[in-house]
C-alpha positions in Angstrom: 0.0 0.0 0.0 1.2 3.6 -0.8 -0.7 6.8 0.5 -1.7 8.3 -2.4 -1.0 11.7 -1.0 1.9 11.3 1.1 3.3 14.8 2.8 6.4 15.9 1.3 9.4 15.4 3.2 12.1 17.2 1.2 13.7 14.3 -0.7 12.9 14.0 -4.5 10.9 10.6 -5.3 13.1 8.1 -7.4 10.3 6.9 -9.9 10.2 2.9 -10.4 9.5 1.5 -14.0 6.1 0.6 -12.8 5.7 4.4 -11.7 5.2 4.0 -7.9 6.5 7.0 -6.1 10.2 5.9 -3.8 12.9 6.5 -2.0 16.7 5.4 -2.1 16.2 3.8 1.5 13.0 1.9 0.7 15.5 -1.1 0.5 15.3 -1.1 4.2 11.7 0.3 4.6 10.0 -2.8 2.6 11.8 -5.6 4.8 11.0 -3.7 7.8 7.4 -3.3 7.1 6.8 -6.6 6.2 8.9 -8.3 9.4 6.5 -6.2 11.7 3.6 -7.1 10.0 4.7 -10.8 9.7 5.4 -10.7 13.5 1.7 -9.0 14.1 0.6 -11.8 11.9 2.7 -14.5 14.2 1.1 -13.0 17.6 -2.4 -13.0 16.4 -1.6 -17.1 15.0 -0.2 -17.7 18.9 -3.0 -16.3 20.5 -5.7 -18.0 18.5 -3.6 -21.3 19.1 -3.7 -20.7 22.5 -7.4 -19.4 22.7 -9.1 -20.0 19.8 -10.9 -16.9 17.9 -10.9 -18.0 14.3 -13.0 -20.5 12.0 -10.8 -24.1 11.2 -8.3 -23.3 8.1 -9.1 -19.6 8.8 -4.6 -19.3 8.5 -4.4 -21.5 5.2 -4.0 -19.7 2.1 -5.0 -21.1 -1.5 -2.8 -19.2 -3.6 0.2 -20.9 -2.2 2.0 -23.3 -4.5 4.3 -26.0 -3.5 7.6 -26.4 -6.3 7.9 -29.9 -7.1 9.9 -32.8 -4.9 13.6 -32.0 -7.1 13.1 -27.6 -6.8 12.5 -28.1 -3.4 15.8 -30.1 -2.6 17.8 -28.1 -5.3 16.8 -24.9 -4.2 14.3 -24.0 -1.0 16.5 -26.9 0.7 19.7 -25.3 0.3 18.7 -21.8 1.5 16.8 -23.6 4.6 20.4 -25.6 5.0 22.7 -22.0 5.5 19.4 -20.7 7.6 19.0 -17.7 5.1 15.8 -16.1 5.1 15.0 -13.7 1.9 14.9 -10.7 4.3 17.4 -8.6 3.9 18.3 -10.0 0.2 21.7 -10.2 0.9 21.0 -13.1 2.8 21.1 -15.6 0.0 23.9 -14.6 -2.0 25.8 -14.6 1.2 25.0 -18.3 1.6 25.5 -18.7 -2.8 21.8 -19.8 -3.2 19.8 -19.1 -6.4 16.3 -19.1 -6.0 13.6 -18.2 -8.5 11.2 -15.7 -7.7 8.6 -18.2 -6.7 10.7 -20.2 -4.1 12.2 -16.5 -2.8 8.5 -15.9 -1.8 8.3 -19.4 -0.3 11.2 -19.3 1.7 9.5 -16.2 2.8 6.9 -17.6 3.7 8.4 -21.2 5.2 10.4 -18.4 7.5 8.1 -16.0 8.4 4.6 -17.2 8.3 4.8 -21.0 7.9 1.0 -21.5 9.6 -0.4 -20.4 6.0 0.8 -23.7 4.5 -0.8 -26.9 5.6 0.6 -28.5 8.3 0.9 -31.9 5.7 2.8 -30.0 2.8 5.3 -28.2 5.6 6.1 -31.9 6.6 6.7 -33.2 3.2 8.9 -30.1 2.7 10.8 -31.4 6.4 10.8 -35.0 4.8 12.5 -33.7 1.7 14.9 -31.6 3.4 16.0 -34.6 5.4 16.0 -37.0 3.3 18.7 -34.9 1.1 21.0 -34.6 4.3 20.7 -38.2 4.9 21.9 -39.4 1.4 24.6 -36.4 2.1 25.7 -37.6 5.4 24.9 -41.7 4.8 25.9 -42.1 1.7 23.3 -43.4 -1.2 24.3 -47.7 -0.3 22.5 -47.0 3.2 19.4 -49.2 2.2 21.7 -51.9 1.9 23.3 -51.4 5.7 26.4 -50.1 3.6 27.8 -46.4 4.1 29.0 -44.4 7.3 28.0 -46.0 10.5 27.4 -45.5 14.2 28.3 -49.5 15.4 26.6 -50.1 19.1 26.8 -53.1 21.7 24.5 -51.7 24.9 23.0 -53.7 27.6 19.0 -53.6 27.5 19.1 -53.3 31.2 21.9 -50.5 30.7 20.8 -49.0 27.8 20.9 -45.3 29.2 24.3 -45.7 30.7 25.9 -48.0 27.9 24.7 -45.0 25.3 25.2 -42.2 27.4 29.1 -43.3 27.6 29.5 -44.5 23.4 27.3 -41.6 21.9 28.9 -39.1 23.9 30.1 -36.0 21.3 33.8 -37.5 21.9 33.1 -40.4 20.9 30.6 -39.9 18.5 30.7 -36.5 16.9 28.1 -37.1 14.3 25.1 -38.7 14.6 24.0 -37.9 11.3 25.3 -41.6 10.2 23.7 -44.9 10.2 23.2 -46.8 13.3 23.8 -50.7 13.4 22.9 -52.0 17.2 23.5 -55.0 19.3 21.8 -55.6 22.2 22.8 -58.2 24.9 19.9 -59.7 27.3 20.0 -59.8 31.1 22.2 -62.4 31.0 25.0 -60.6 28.7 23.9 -62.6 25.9 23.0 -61.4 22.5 19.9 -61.3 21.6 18.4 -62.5 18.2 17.7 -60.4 14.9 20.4 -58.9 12.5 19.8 -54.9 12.3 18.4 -53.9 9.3 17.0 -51.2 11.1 14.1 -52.1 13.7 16.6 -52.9 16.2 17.6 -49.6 16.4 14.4 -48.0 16.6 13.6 -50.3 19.2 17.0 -49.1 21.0 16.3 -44.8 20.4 12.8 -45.7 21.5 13.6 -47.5 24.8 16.4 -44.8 25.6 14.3 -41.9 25.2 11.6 -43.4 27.5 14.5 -44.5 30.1 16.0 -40.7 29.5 12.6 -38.9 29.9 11.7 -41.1 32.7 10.9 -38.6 35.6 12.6 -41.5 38.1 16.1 -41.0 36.7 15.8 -36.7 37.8 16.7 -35.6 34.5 12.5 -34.3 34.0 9.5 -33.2 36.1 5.6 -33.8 34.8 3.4 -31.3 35.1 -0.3 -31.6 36.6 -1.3 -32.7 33.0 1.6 -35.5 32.9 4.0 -33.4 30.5 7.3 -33.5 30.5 9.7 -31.0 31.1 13.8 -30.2 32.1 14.2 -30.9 36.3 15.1 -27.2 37.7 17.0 -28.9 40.5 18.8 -31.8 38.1 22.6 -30.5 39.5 21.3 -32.0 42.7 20.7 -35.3 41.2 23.7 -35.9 38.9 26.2 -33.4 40.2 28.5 -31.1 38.0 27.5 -33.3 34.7 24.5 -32.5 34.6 24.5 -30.6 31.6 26.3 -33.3 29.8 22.4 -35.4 29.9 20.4 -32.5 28.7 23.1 -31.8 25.6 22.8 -35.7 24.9 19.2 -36.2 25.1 19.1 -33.4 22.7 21.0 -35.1 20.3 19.4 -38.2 20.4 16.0 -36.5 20.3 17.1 -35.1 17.1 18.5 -38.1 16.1 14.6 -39.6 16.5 13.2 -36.7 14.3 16.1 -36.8 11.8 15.0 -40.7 11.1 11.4 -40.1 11.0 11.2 -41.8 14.3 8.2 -41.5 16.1 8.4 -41.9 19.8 5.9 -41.1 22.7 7.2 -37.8 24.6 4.4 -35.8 26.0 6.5 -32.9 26.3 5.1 -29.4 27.7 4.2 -26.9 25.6 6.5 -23.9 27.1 9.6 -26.4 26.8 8.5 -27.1 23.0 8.6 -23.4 22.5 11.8 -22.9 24.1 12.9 -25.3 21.6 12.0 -23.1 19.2 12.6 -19.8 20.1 14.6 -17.5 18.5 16.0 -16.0 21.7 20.1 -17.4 22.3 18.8 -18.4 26.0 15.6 -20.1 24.8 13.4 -17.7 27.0 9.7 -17.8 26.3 6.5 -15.2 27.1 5.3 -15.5 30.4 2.1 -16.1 28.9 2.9 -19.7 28.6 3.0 -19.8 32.3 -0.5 -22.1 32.0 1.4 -25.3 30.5 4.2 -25.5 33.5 1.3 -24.7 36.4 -1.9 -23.9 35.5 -2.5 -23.0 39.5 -0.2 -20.7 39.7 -1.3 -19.2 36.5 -5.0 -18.8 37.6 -3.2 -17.5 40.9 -1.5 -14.7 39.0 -4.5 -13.9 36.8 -6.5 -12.9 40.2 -3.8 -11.0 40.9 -3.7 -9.1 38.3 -7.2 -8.2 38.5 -7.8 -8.1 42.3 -9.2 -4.5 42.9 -8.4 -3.9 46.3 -5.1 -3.3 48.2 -3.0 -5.9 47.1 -0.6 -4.9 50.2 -3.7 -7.0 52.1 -2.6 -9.9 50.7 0.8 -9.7 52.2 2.9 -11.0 49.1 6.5 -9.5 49.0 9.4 -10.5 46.2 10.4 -14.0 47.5 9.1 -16.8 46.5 9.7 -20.1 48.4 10.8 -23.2 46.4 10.7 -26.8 47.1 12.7 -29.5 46.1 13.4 -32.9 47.3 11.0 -32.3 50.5 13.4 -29.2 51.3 12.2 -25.7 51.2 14.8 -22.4 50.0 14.1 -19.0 49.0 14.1 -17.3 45.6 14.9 -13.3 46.2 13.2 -12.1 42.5 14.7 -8.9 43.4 17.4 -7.6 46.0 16.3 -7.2 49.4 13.1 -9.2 48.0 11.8 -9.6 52.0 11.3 -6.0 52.0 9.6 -5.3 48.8 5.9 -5.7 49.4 3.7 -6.4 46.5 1.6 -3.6 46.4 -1.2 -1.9 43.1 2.0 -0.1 41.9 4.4 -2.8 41.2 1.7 -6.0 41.2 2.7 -6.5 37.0 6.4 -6.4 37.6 5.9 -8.8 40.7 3.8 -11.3 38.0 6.1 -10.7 35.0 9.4 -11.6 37.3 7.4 -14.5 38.6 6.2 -15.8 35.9 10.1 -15.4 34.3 11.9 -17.0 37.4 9.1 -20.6 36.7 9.5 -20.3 33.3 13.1 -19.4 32.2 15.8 -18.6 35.1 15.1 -21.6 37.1 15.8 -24.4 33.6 17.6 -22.2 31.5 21.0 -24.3 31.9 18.9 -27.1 31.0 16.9 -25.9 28.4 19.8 -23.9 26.2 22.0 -27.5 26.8 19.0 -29.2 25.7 18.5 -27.6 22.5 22.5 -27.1 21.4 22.1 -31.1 21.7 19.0 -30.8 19.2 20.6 -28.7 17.2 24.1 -30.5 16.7 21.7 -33.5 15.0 18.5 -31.0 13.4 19.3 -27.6 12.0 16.7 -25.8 14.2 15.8 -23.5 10.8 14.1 -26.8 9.4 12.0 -27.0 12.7 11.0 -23.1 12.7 8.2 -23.7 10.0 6.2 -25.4 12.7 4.7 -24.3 15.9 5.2 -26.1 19.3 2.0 -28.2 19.0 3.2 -29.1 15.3 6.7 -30.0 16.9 4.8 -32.1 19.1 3.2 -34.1 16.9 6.5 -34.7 14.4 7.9 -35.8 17.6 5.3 -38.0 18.8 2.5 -38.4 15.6 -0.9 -37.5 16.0 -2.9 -38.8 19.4 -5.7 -40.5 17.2 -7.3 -43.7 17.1 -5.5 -46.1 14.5 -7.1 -46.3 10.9 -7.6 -50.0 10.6 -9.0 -49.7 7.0 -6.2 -47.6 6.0 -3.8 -50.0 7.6 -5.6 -52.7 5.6 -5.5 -50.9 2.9 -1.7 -50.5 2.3 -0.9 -54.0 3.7 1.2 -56.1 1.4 1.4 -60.1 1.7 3.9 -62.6 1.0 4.9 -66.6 1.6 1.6 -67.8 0.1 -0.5 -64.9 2.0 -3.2 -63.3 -0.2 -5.8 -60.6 0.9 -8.4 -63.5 0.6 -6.3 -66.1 2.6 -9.0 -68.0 5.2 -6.3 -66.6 8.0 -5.8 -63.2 6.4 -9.9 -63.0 6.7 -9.6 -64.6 10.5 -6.7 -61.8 11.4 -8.5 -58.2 10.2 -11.7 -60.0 11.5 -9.9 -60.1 14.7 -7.9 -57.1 14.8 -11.0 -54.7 13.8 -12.3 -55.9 16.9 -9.2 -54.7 19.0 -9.3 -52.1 21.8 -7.4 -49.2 20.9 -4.5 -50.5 23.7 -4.5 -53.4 21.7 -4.2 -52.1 18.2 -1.1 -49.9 19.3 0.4 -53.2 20.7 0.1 -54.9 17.4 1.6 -52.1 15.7 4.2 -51.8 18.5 5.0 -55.4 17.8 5.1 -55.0 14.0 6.6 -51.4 13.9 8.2 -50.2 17.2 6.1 -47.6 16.9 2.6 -47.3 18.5 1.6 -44.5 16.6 0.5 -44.3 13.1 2.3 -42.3 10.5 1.9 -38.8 10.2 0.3 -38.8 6.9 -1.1 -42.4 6.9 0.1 -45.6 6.5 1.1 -45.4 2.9 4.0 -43.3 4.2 4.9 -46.4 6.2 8.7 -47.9 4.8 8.9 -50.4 4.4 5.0 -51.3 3.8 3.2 -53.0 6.3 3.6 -56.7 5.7 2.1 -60.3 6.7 4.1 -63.1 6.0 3.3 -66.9 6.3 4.9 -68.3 8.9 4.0 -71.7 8.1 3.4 -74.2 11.0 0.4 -73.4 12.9 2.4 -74.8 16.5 4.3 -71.3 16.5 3.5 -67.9 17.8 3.0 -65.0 15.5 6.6 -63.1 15.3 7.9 -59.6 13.9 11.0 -58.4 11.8 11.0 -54.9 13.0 13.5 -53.6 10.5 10.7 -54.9 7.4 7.6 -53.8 9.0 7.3 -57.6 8.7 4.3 -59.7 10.9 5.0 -63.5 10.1 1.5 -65.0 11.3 1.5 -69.2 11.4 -1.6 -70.6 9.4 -4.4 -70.9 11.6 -8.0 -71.3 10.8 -9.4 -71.1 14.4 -10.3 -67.9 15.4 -10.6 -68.2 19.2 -6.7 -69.7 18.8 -5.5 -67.2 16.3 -6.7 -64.4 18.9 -5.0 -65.8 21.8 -1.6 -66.3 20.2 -1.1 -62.7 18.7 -2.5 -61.2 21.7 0.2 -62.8 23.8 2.6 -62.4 21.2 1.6 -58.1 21.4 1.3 -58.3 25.1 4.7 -60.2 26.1 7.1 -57.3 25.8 9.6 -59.8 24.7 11.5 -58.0 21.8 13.5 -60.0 19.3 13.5 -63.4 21.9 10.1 -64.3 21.0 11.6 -65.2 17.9 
């Protein structure tokens, strides 16, 4: 927009050939403009995340066209690689990227306003992106276990400490390459199965859950059960502590770079400390809600209480609580003889609110995220929002699509879709609780969760194979998606092995 009668300010206009009145310095005006309308346009998008105002899709746009899969990797890829964004220009051709107009706008937009893309097309976008720096950093020979690789012998009843020690950035600088894991049973044996690939998801999935775990002090819950970094942690582990937060980082990045889907319920202020642009990871206050929503409704009261606050007798301490002791938190100096009064109430909640939410974890959180970071350029993870991040980290909390499952289920050793114990199986699995349908696909895929964007994005496909004799229990090659189901024409007994088979927890030894 240009006013079309603008006062004068003394500079002659420099006339464009389109004939739209200038100046020399609009070079810097334009990119200004549109970053604080971009960042207007970012606020509103948070707010109606966090309290809805707007009609579903209301953020989507129509006119936005995706380039195809080999302009995306030759081009928006490379400019996402050096973290260039398209404003100021100078970006790019710092960083020698060529872009055509079309992919400068969607860079732009991938930078600046991501939420007007689906969320489905941005994760295609992430898929391509990674998939490029994983033929870069594992060679094109990694589908046949060839190329760079991490090699791994861990304990399953040590897997934390065994991986903490070997993937430590000393030892393992890059965990860009290709895994290939061993594990040894409680008796220091080595279990079955050859990894082609299932064992290690089964081994990043076990170590995040043991890592996580609230038990080992490394994370708190919230009221809501979601995760977030231990405040007091240098209690538990000592000086080191940091060490853990910098490697769970990495391995959590390692999980996203490999399209890994694991169960994390993590809060929604640590997400967005993950992805804030701020060098300390600090977040708004207003996220307050999704550490304690008490304290939050506490501090909301506050805020509008309209008589003397002074009645209440706050002052600027706060007492915290950790491992059944008690110590006080001065917010300011002298903090014992600040009262909280009608004057100073908003500073009291703002330095609060920043003591729960950033002082208190920063360590953890800025240790965290150089972890994440050292595996996942953090630009690629920038075109989504926390809940987004959530979801690539964890998939979508829905009920499993058994049609779609059926759907894109390949068969092999003599299996057909219109086998007698193909019929007997969907029969039986459509009748599954939910509990029991992410065991089977637990069993079958180490992953409970379905794919992002369906099961056709499952690789390899979901497969049944005969396993011939009907005296043994159904089995799983992780690594192939693979189910090898005996031949069995009794429904009751068809049931009752594959549910113990799910149930048993016993990995690669059922085999």
């Amino acid at each position: 927009y240009q006013p079309s009668h603008a006062p004068h300010s003394g500079r002659q206009p420099v006339h464009t050939p389109r004939g739209g009145p200038t100046h020399p310095n609009d070079s810097q005006l334009w990119p200004h403009l549109f970053r604080s309308l971009s960042r207007l346009l970012s606020q509103l998008h948070d707010r109606d995340t966090r309290r809805p105002f707007t009609p579903p899709g209301h953020w989507l746009s129509t006119t936005v066209r995706l380039p195809g899969p080999m302009e995306t990797l030759c081009s928006v890829y490379k400019a996402l690689q050096y973290g260039c964004q398209c404003f100021p220009a100078d970006n790019l051709s710092k960083a020698s990227v060529s872009l055509s107009a079309h992919n400068k706008r969607l860079l732009t937009i991938l930078t600046e306003i991501p939420f007007m893309v689906a969320f489905e097309e941005r994760v295609i976008i992430f898929r391509d992106i990674l998939q490029a720096d994983i033929i870069e950093s594992q060679g094109e020979l990694r589908g046949f276990n060839l190329g760079p690789t991490i090699r791994l012998y861990v304990r399953r009843n040590f897997i934390y400490e065994d991986a903490f020690d070997k993937l430590s950035l000393s030892n393992e600088p890059n965990l860009r390459k290709r895994f290939s894991v061993q594990l040894a049973n409680e008796f220091g044996l080595d279990e079955a199965g050859v990894d082609g690939g299932g064992l290690f998801r089964e081994f990043l999935t076990v170590l995040l859950r043991e890592g996580f775990n609230p038990n080992r002090g490394l994370f708190l819950q919230t009221g809501q059960g979601l995760l977030y970094p231990n405040p007091a942690a240098r209690r538990v582990l000592g000086e080191g502590y940091l060490d853990h937060y910098f490697f769970l980082g990495r391995i959590l990045g390692k999980a996203l770079y490999e399209n890994l889907l694991v169960e994390l319920p993590l809060a929604n202020f640590f997400l967005c400390k993950l992805l804030s642009q701020h060098p300390s990871g600090d977040v708004d206050i207003q996220l307050l809600e999704s550490l304690d929503a008490e304290l939050y409704r506490n501090l909301i009261y506050l805020k509008s209480f309209k008589g003397d606050v002074t009645s209440l007798s706050l002052d600027f301490s706060i007492v915290v609580e950790e491992f059944g002791q008690t110590r006080e938190v001065e917010l300011v100096e002298n903090a014992k003889d600040v009262p909280v009064t009608n004057d100073n109430k908003i500073k009291y909640i703002y330095l609060l609110s920043d003591y729960k939410l950033n002082r208190q974890m920063r360590h953890q959180a800025v240790a965290f995220r150089c972890g994440l970071s050292d595996v996942i350029n953090l630009q690629w993870l920038h075109m989504f929002s926390a809940t987004e991040l959530q979801i690539l980290i964890g998939g979508a909390d829905r009920p499993i699509d058994i049609r779609d499952l059926k759907k894109h289920t390949n068969y092999s050793g003599g299996y057909t879709e219109t086998h007698p114990t193909i019929r007997l199986f969907w029969e039986i699995v459509s009748a599954f609780s939910d509990h029991q349908m992410r065991c089977l696909l637990m069993f079958v895929t180490c992953c409970s969760r379905p794919p992002l964007l369906g099961f056709k994005e499952l690789q390899p496909p979901f497969c049944i194979h005969s396993a011939g004799s009907d005296d043994r229990l159904p089995s799983a090659s992780t690594c192939m998606n693979l189910l090898k189901l005996p031949s069995l024409n009794d429904a009751d007994l068809l049931k009752q092995r594959l549910l113990y088979a799910i149930e048993s927890g016993a990995g690669f030894e059922l085999s």
